[in-house]
C-alpha positions in Angstrom: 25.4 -18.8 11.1 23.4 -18.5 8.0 22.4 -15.0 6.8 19.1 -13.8 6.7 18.8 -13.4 3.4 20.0 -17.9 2.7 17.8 -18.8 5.8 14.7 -17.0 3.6 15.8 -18.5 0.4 16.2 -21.9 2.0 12.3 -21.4 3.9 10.8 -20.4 0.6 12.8 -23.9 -0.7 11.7 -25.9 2.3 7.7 -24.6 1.9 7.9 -25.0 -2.1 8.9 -28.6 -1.5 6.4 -29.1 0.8 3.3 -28.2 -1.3 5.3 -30.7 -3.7 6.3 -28.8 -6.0 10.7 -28.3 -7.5 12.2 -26.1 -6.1 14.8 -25.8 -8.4 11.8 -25.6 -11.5 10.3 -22.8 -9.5 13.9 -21.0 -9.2 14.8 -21.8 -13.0 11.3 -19.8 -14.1 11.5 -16.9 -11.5 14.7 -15.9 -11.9 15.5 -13.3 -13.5 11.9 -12.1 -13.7 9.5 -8.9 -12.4 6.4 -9.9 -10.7 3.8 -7.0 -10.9 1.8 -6.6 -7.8 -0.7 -4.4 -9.1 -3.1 -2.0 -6.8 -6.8 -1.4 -7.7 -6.6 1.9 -6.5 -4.3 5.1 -6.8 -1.2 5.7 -4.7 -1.4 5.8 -1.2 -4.7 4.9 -0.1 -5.3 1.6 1.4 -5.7 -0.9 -1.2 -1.8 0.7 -2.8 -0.4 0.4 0.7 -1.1 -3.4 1.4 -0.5 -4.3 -2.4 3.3 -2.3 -1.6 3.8 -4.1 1.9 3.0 -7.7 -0.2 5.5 -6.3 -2.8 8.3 -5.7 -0.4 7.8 -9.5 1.3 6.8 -11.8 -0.9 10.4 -12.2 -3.2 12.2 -13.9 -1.2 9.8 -17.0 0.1 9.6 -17.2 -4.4 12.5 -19.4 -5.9 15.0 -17.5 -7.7 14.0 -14.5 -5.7 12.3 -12.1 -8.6 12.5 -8.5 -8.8 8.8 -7.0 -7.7 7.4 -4.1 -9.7 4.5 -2.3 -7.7 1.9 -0.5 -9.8 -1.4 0.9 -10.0 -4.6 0.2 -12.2 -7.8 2.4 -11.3 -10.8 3.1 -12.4 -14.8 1.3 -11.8 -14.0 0.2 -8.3 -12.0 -2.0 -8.6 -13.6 -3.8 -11.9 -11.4 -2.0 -14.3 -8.2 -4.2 -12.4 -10.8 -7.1 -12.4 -11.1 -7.0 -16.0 -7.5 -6.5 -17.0 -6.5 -9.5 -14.3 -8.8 -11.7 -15.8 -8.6 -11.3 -19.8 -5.6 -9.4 -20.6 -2.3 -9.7 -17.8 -0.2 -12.3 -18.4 -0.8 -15.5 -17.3 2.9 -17.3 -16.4 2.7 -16.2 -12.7 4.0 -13.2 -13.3 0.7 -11.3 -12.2 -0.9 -10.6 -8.8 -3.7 -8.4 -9.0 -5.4 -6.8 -5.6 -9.1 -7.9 -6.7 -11.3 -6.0 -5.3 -14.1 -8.2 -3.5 -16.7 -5.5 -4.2 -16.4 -6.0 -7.7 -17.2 -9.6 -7.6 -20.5 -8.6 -5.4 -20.9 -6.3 -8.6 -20.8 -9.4 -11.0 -23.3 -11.2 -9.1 -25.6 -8.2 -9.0 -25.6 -8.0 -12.7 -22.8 -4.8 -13.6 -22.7 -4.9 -17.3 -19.2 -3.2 -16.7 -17.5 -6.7 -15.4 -16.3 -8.9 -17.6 -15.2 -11.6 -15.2 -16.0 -15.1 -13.7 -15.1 -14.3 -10.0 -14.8 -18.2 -9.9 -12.0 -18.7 -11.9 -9.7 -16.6 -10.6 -6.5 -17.9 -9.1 -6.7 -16.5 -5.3 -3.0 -16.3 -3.6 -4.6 -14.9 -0.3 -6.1 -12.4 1.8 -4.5 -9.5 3.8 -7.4 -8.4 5.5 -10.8 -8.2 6.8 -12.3 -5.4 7.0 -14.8 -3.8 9.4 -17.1 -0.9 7.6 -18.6 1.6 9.7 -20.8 5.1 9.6 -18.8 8.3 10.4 -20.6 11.5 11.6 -18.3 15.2 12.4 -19.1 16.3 16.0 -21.0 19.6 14.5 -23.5 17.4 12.3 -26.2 17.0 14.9 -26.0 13.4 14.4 -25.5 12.0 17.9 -26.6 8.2 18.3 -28.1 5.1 15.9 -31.9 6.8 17.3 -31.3 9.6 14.5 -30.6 7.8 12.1 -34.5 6.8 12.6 -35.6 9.9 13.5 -34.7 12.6 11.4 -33.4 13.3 7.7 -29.5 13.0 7.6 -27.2 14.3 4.8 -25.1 11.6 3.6 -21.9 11.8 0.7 -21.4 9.0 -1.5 -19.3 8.5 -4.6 -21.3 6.6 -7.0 -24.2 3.8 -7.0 -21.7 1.3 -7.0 -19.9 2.6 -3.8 -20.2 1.1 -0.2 -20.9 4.7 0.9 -24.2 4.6 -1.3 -25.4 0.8 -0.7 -24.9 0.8 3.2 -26.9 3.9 3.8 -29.6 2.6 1.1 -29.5 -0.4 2.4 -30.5 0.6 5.8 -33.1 3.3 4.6 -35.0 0.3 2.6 -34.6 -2.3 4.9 -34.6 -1.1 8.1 -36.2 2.7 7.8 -33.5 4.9 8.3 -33.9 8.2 7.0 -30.6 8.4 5.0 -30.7 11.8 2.1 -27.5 10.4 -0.1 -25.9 13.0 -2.3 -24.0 11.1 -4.9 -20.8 12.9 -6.2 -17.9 12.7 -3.4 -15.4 10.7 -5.4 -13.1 9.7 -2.7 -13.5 8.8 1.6 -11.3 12.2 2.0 -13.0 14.4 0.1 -16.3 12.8 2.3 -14.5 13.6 5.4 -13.6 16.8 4.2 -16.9 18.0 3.2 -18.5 16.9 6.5 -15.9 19.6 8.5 -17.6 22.0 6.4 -20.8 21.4 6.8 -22.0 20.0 3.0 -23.0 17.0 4.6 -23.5 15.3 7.5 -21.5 11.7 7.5 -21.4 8.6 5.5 -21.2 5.3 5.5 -18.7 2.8 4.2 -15.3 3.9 6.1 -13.3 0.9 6.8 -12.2 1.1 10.4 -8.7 0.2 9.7 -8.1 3.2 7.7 -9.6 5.5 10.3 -7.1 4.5 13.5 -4.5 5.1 10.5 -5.2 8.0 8.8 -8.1 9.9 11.1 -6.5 8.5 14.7 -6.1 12.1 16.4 -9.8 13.0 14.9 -11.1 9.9 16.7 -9.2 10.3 19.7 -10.7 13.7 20.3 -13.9 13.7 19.4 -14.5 15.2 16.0 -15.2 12.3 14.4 -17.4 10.6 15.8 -18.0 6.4 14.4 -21.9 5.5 15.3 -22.4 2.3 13.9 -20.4 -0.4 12.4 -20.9 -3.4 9.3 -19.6 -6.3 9.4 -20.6 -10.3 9.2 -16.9 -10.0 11.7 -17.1 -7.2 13.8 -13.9 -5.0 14.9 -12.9 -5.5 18.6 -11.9 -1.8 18.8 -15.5 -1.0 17.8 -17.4 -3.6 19.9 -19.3 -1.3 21.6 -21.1 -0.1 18.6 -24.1 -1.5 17.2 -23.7 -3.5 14.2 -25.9 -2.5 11.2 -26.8 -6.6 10.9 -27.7 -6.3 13.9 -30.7 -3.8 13.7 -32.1 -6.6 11.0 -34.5 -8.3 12.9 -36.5 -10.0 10.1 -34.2 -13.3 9.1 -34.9 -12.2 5.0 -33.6 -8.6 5.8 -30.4 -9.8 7.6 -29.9 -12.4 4.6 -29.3 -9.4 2.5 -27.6 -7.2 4.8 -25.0 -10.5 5.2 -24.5 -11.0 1.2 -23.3 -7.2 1.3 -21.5 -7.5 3.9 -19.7 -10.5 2.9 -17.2 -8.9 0.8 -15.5 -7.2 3.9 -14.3 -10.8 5.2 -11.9 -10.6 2.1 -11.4 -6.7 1.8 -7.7 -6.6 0.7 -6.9 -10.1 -1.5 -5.0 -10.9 -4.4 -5.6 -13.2 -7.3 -3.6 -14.2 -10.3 -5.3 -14.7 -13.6 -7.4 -17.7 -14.6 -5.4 -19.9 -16.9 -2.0 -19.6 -14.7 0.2 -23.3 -14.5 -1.1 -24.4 -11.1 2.2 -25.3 -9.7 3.2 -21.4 -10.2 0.4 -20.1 -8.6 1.1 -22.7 -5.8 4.4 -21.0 -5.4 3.0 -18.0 -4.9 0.1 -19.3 -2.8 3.2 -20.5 -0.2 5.2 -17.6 -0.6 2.1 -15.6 0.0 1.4 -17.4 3.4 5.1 -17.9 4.4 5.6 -13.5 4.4 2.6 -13.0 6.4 4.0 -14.6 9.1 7.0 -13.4 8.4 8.1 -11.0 11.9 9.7 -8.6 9.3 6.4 -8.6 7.3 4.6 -8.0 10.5 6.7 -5.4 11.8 6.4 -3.7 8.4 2.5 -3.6 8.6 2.4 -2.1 12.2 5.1 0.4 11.1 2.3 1.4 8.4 -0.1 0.9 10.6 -1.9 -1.5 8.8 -4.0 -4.1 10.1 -3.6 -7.6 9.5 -6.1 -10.4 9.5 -5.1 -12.4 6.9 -6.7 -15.1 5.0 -5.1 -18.2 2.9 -6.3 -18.6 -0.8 -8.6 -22.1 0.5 -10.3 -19.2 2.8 -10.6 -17.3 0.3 -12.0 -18.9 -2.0 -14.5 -20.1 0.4 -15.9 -17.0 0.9 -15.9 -16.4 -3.1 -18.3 -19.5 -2.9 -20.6 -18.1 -0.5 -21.0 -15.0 -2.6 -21.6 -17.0 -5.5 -23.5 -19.1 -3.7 -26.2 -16.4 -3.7 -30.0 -17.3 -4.9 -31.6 -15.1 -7.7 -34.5 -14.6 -5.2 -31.8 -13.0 -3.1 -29.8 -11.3 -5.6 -33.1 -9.7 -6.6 -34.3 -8.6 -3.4 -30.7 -6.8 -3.1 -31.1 -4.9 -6.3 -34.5 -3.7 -5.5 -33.4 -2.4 -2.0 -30.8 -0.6 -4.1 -32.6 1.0 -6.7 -34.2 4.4 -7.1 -33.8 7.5 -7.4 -30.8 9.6 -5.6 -29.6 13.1 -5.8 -26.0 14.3 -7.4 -23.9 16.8 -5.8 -24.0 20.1 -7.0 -20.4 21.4 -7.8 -19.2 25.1 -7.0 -16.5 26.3 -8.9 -14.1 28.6 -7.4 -10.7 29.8 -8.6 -7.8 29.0 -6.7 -4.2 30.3 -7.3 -1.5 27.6 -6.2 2.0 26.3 -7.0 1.9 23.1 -8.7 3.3 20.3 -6.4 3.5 17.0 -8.3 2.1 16.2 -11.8 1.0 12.4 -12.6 -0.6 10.9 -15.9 0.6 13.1 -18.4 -1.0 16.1 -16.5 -4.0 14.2 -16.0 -3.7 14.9 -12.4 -2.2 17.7 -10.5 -1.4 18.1 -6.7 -1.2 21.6 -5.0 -2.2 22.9 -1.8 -5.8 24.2 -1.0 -7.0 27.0 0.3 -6.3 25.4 4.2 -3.0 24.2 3.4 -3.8 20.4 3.1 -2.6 18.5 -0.4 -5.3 17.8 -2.6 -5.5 16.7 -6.4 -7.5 17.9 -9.2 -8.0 15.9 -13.0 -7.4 18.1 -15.6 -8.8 16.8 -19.1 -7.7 17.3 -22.8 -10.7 18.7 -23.7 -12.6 19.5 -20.4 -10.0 21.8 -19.3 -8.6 25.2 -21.0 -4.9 25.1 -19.9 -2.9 28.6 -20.6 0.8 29.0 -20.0 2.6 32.1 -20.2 -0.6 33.2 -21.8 -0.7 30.6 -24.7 -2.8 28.0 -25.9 -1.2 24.6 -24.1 -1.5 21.0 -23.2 -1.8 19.1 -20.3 1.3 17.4 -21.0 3.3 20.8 -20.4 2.4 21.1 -16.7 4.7 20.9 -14.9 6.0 21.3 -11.1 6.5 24.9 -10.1 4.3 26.4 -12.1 2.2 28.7 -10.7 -1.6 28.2 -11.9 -5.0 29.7 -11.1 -7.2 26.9 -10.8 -10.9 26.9 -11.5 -12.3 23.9 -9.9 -15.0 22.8 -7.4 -12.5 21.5 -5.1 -10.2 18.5 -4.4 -10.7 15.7 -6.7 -12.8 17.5 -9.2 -12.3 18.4 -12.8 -10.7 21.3 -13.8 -12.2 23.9 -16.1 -9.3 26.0 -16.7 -5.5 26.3 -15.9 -3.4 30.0 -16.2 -0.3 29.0 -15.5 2.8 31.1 -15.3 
């Protein structure tokens, strides 16, 4: 009996032959090499942990089995990674970026941040689709979709380029909701934690996958409480709620409601750059498709509890086209639903003593526990930040685990003003 490890080699062979392509040309240019699977987000949140379970599949369907480096490139949504994967990474097959579909939606809009043709990429496939959906904690007041109509609700959203800003002003413009946003929550779990204490009510733009993951006992019993969902393809574990296209009655408004909700249909892909030979990025096109239905990769996902719904680079790119596809009447109608005015969270500083944890960039960022005894992170900058240790004048680059700091910050994932460290 073959082992498991000569039957995969020999599958990856068999499925690189069949998109006619050498096998043996594919193994003499991988081998050897380090593909970089690189996440548009930092560690741990959702887009890292597919971009990791890809990473720890997708070798051995690749002749000459390559090793697979993961890393991380934030910043912009997603259009910082967008730029990078498009003008700079290297363009021998080497490179799989996790493009973010929202940035494309960005580029069509008219972002002067991306630099990108969302057209040219090279898509190797999706992982998948997502299902959004509007999140209220069980003290809020918020009870049913009716409120959302009748009454002012607090919402958190991280910037104007967020889905947790354009779903809520989205629905206020088209359909009359009565949505306050408060720009300023950087991150879903800082959202989620500002809701259990009362700073806001709820938000929009949760992806329903990462809720059953990382918010399942919250869900479960009540405290979180999902009222309505967005999505062109709706979640069957949310099929009782009403869909936000849905409460579009007028065919214009529901046009515009389905461009921004297109995006979700390819939430967690991956593309290589523009200018890649074509029979590499056919390689990783099979190898891509070959691990997904891989038992091992599936058993993988649901140990992660991750949910798959994935998509080949021909779907893909199909929904790419739609996007594109979009008329300037249309793309103008979106941006005037989007714009105004909106109102900016208004930080409290507090000083918290706490044990530094971990330590990442240079000292850029810092992990401790907070006051509850939950993990957070805080950025601490060269200049923003005064940073004392031992009662000297010091850098960020001399934090280090174990140290001992108070911390002057207006909570988790906010700047710093000032570390004293012993």
């Amino acid at each position: 009996m073959l082992s498991h490890r000569i039957c995969a080699g020999l599958t990856g062979l068999a499925l690189t032959a069949a998109a006619g392509l050498s096998g043996a040309e594919g193994a003499d240019f991988y081998k050897g090499k380090r593909l970089s699977i690189v996440a548009s987000a930092g560690p741990g949140g959702g887009f890292d942990l597919y971009a990791r379970l890809l990473g720890r599949h997708i070798a051995k369907y690749i002749p000459g089995n390559p090793g697979v480096i993961n890393q991380n490139r934030t910043g912009a949504s997603g259009i910082v990674l967008a730029n990078y994967t498009y003008d700079i990474a290297p363009k021998d097959g080497t490179f799989i970026g996790n493009i973010r579909s929202s940035a494309l939606k960005d580029s069509i809009l008219g972002n002067k941040r991306t630099k990108f043709d969302g057209k040219k990429f090279e898509y190797i496939g999706n992982l998948n689709a997502e299902t959004s959906s509007c999140v209220f904690w069980h003290t809020s007041g918020v009870n049913s979709v009716e409120d959302f109509f009748a009454k002012e609700i607090v919402m958190g959203g991280s910037g104007r380029g967020g889905e947790s800003y354009s779903y809520p002003k989205l629905a206020n413009a088209l359909l009359g909701t009565k949505f306050k946003i408060i720009l300023g929550y950087r991150a879903s779990g800082l959202r989620l934690l500002a809701m259990e204490r009362g700073e806001i009510q709820g938000e929009c733009g949760s992806y329903t996958s990462i809720l059953k993951f990382q918010r399942a006992k919250d869900l479960k019993e009540g405290r979180l409480r999902v009222l309505m969902i967005a999505s062109n393809k709706p979640d069957p574990d949310f099929a009782d709620k009403p869909n936000l296209l849905d409460l579009a009655k007028d065919p214009e408004k529901r046009k515009v409601l389905s461009f921004m909700l297109t995006p979700l249909e390819i939430a967690r892909m991956f593309a290589s750059p523009p200018g890649t030979p074509k029979d590499r990025v056919a390689i990783l096109r099979t190898a891509f498709d070959a691990a997904v239905k891989d038992p091992a990769f599936k058993e993988d996902a649901k140990r992660g509890k991750l949910t798959l719904n994935t998509s080949s680079a021909a779907e893909v790119e199909a929904v790419v086209a739609r996007l594109y596809s979009a008329t300037p009447d249309l793309v103008k109608r979106v941006k005037a639903a989007l714009a105004g005015k909106v109102a900016k969270r208004k930080l409290v500083y507090y000083t918290h003593t706490a044990k530094i944890a971990k330590v990442k960039r240079n000292g850029s960022r810092i992990y401790f526990k907070d006051r509850d005894g939950r993990n957070i992170q805080a950025s601490v900058g060269g200049k923003e930040t005064k940073i004392t240790i031992g009662g000297k004048k010091a850098k960020k680059t001399a934090i280090k685990p174990g140290l001992t700091c108070k911390i002057h910050f207006a909570g988790p994932y906010s700047n710093a003003k000032s570390l004293d460290c012993t």
